[in-house]
LODO-290447 format. One record per atom (N, C-alpha, C, O): residue in one letter; x, y, z; atom name. Coordinates in steps of 0.02 Angstrom, whole numbers. Example, Ala and Ser with C-alpha at 12.3 -4.5 7.8 and 13.67 -1.06 7.14 Angstrom:
['A' [660 -284 390] 'N'];
['A' [615 -225 390] 'CA'];
['A' [660 -165 390] 'C'];
['A' [712 -166 423] 'O'];
['S' [642 -112 354] 'N'];
['S' [684 -53 357] 'CA'];
['S' [645 2 394] 'C'];
['S' [670 57 402] 'O'];
//
This chain:
['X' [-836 492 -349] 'N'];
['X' [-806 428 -339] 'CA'];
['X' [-849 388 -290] 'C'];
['X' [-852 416 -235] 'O'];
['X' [-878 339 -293] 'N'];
['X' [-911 283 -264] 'CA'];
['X' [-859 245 -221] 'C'];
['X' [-835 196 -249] 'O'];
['X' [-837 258 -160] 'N'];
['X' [-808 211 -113] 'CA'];
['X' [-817 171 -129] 'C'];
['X' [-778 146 -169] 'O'];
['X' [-868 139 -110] 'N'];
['X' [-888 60 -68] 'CA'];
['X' [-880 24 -134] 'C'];
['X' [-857 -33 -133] 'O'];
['X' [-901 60 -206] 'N'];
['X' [-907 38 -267] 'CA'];
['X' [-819 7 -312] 'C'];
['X' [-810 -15 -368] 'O'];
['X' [-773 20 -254] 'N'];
['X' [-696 16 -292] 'CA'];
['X' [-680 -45 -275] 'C'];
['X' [-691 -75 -222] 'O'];
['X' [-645 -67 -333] 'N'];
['X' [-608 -121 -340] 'CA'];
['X' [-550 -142 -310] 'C'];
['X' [-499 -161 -338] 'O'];
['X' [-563 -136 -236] 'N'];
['X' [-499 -153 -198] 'CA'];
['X' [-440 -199 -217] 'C'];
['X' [-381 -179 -217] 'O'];
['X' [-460 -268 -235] 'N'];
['X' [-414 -330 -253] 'CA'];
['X' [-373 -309 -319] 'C'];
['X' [-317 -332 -327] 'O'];
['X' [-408 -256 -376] 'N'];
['X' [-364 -227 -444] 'CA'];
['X' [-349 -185 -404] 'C'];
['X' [-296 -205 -381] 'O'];
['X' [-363 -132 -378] 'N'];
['X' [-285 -77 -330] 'CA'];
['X' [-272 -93 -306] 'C'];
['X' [-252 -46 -272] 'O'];
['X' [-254 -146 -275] 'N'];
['X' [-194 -173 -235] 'CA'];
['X' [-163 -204 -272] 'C'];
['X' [-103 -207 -256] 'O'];
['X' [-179 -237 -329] 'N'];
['X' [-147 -261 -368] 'CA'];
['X' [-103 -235 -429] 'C'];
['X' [-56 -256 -461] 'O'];
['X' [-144 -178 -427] 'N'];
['X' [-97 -133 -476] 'CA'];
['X' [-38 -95 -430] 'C'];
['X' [13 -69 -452] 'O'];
['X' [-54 -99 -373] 'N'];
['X' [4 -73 -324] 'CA'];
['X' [61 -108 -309] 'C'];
['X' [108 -78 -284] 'O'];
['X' [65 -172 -323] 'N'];
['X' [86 -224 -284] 'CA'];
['X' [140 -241 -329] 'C'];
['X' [200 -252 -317] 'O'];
['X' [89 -240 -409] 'N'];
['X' [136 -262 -494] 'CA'];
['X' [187 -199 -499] 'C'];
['X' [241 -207 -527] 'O'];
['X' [167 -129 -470] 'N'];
['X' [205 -64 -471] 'CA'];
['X' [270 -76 -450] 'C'];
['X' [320 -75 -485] 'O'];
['X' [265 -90 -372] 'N'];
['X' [328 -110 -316] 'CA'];
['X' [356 -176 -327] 'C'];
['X' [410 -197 -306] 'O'];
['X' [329 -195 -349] 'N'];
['X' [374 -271 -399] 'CA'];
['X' [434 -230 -446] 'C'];
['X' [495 -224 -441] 'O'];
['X' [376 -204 -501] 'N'];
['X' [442 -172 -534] 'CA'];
['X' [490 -119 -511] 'C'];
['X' [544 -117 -541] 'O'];
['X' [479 -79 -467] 'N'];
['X' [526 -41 -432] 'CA'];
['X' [576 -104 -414] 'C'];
['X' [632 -112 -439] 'O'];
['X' [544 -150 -361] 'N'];
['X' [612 -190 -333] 'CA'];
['X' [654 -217 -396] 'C'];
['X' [716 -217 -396] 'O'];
['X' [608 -244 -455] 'N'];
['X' [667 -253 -489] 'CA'];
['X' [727 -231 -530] 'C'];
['X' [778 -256 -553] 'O'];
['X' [694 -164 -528] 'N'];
['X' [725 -112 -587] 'CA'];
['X' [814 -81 -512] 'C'];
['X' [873 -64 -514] 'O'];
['X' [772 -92 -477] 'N'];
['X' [830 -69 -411] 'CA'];
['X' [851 -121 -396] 'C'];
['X' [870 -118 -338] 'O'];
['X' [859 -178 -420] 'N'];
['X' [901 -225 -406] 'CA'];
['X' [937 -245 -464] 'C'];
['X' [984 -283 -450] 'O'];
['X' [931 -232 -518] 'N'];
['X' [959 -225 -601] 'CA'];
['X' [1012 -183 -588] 'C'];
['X' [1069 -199 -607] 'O'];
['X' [1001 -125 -555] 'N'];
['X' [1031 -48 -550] 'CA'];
['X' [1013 -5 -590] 'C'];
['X' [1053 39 -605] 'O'];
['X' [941 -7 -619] 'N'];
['X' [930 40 -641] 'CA'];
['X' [901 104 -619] 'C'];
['X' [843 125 -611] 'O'];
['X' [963 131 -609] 'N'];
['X' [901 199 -562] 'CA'];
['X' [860 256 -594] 'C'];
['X' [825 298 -566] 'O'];
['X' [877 243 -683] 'N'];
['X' [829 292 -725] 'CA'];
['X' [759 260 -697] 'C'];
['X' [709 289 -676] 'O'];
['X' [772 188 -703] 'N'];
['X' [691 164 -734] 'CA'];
['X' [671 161 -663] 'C'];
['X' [609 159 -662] 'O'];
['X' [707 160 -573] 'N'];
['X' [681 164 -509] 'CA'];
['X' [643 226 -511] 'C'];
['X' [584 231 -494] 'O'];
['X' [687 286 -537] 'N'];
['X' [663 354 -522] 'CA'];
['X' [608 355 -569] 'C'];
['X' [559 384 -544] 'O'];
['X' [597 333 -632] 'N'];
['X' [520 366 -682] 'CA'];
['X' [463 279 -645] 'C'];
['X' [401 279 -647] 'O'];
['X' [495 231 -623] 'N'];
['X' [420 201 -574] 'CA'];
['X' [416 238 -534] 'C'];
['X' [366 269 -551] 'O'];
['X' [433 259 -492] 'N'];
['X' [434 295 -422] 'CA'];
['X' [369 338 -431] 'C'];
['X' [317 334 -399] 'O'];
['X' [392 398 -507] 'N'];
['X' [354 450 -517] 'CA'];
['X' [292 423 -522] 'C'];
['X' [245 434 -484] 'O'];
['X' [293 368 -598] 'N'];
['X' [238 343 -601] 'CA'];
['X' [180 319 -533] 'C'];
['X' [120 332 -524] 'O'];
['X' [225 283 -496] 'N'];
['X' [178 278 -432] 'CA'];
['X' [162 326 -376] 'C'];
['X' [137 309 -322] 'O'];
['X' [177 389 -392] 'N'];
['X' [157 450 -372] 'CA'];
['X' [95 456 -392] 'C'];
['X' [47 458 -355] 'O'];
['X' [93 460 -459] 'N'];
['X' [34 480 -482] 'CA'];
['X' [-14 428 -501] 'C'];
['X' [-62 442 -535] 'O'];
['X' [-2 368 -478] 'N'];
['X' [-64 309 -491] 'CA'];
['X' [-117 335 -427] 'C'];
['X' [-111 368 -376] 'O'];
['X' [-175 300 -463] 'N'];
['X' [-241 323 -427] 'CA'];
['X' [-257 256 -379] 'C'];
['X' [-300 260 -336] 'O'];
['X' [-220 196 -390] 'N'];
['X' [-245 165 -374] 'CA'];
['X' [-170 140 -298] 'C'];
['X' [-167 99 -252] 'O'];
['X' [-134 183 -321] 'N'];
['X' [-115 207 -256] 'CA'];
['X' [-112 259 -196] 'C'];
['X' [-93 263 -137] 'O'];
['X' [-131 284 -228] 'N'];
['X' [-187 352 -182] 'CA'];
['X' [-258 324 -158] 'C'];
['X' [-288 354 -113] 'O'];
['X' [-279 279 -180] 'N'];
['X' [-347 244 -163] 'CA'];
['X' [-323 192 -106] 'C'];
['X' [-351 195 -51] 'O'];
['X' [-274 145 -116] 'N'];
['X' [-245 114 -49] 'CA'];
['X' [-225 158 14] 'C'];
['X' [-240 161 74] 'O'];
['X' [-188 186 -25] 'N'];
['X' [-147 224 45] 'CA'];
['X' [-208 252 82] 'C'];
['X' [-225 237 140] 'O'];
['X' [-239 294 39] 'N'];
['X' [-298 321 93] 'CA'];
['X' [-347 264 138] 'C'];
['X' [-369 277 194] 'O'];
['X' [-356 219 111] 'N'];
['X' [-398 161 134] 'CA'];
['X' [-342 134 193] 'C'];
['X' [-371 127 247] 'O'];
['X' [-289 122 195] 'N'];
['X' [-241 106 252] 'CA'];
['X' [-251 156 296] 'C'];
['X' [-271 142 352] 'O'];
['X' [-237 224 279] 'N'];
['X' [-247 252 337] 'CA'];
['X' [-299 260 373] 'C'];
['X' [-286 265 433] 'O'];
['X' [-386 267 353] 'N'];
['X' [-429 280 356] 'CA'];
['X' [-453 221 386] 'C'];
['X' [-477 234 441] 'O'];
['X' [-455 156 370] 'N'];
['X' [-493 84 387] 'CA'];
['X' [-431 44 424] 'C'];
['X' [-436 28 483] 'O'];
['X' [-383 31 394] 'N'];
['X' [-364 -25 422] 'CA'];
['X' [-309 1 482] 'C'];
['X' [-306 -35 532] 'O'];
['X' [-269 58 479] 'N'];
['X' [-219 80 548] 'CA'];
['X' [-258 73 599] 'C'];
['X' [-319 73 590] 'O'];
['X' [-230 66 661] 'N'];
['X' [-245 45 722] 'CA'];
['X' [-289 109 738] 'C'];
['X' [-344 111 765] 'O'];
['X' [-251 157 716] 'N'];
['X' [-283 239 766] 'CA'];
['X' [-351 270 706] 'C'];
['X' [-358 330 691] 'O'];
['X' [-394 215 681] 'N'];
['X' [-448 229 630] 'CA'];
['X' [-507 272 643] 'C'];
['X' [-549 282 600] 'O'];
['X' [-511 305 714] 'N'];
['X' [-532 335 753] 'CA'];
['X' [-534 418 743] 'C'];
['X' [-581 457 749] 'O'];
['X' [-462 430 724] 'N'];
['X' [-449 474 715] 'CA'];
['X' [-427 483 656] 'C'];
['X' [-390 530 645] 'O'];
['X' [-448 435 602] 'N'];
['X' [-380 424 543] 'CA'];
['X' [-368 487 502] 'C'];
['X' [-406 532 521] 'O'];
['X' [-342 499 471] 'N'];
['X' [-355 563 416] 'CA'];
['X' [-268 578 407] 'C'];
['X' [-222 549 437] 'O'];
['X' [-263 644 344] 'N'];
['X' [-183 641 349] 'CA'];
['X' [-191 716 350] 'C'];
['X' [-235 754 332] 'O'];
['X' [-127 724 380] 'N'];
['X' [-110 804 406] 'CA'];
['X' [-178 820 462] 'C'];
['X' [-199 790 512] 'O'];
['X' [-196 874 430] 'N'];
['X' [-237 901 491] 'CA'];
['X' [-316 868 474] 'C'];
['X' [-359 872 517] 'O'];
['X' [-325 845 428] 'N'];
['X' [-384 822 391] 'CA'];
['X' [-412 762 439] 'C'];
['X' [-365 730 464] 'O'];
['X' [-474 741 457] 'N'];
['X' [-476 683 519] 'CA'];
['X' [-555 683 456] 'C'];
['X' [-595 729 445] 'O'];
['X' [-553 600 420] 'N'];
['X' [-598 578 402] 'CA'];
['X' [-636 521 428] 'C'];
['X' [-605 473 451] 'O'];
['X' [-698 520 425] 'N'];
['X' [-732 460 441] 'CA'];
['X' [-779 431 412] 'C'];
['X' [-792 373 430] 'O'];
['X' [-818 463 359] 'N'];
['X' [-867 451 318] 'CA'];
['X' [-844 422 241] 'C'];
['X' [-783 426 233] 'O'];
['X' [-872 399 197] 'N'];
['X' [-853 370 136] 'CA'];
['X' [-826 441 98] 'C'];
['X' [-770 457 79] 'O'];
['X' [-885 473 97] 'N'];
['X' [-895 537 59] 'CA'];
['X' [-816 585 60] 'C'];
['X' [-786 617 17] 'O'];
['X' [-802 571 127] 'N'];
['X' [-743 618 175] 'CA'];
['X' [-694 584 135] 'C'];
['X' [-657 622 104] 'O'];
['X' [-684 524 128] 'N'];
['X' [-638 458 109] 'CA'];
['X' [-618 495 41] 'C'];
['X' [-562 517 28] 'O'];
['X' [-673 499 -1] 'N'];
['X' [-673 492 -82] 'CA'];
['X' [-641 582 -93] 'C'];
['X' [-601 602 -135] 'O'];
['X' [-672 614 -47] 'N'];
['X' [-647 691 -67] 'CA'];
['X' [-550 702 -36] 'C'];
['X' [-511 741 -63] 'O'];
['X' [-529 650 33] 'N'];
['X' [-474 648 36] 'CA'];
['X' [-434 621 -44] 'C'];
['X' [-379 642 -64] 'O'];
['X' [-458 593 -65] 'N'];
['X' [-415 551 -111] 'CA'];
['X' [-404 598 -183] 'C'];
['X' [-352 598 -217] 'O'];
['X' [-491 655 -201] 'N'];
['X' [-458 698 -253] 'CA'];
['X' [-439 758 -233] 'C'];
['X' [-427 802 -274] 'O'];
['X' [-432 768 -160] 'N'];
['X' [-382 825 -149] 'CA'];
['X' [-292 787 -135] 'C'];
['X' [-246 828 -130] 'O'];
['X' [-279 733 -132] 'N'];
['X' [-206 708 -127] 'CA'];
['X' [-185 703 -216] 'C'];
['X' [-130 721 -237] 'O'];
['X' [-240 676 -261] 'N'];
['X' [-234 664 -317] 'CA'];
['X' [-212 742 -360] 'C'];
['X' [-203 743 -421] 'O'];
//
């Protein structure tokens, strides 16, 4: 996976169109279709590619960023967090 090479503005955007439809499907009352987005956005890549990029670049404590015991700082580190969460 090429970090620097990802399409930030389409994963966030595919993240963004995701939690749209969650809010709306949970405001319908549908909680079949809350619970199979939910899953679905479990397993999107292009929310595993944000989240890691929030924690890693943009949180305050970026110093230390990483999740669980894992402390990344390099791209390389970045891209291998994301297919071990994936």
């Amino acid at each position: 996976m090429d970090w620097p090479g990802i399409d930030w503005d389409q994963a966030e955007k595919d993240v963004r169109r995701l939690r749209q439809r969650i809010f709306t499907a949970s405001k319908e009352g549908d909680l079949a279709k809350v619970r199979n987005l939910h899953k679905l956005m479990l397993r999107s890549l292009s929310n595993t590619l944000v989240s890691v990029r929030r924690v890693t670049e943009i949180n305050a404590g970026r110093k230390a960023a990483g999740i669980g015991d894992q402390v990344v700082l390099t791209t390389s580190g970045k891209s291998e967090l994301v297919r071990f969460i994936q």
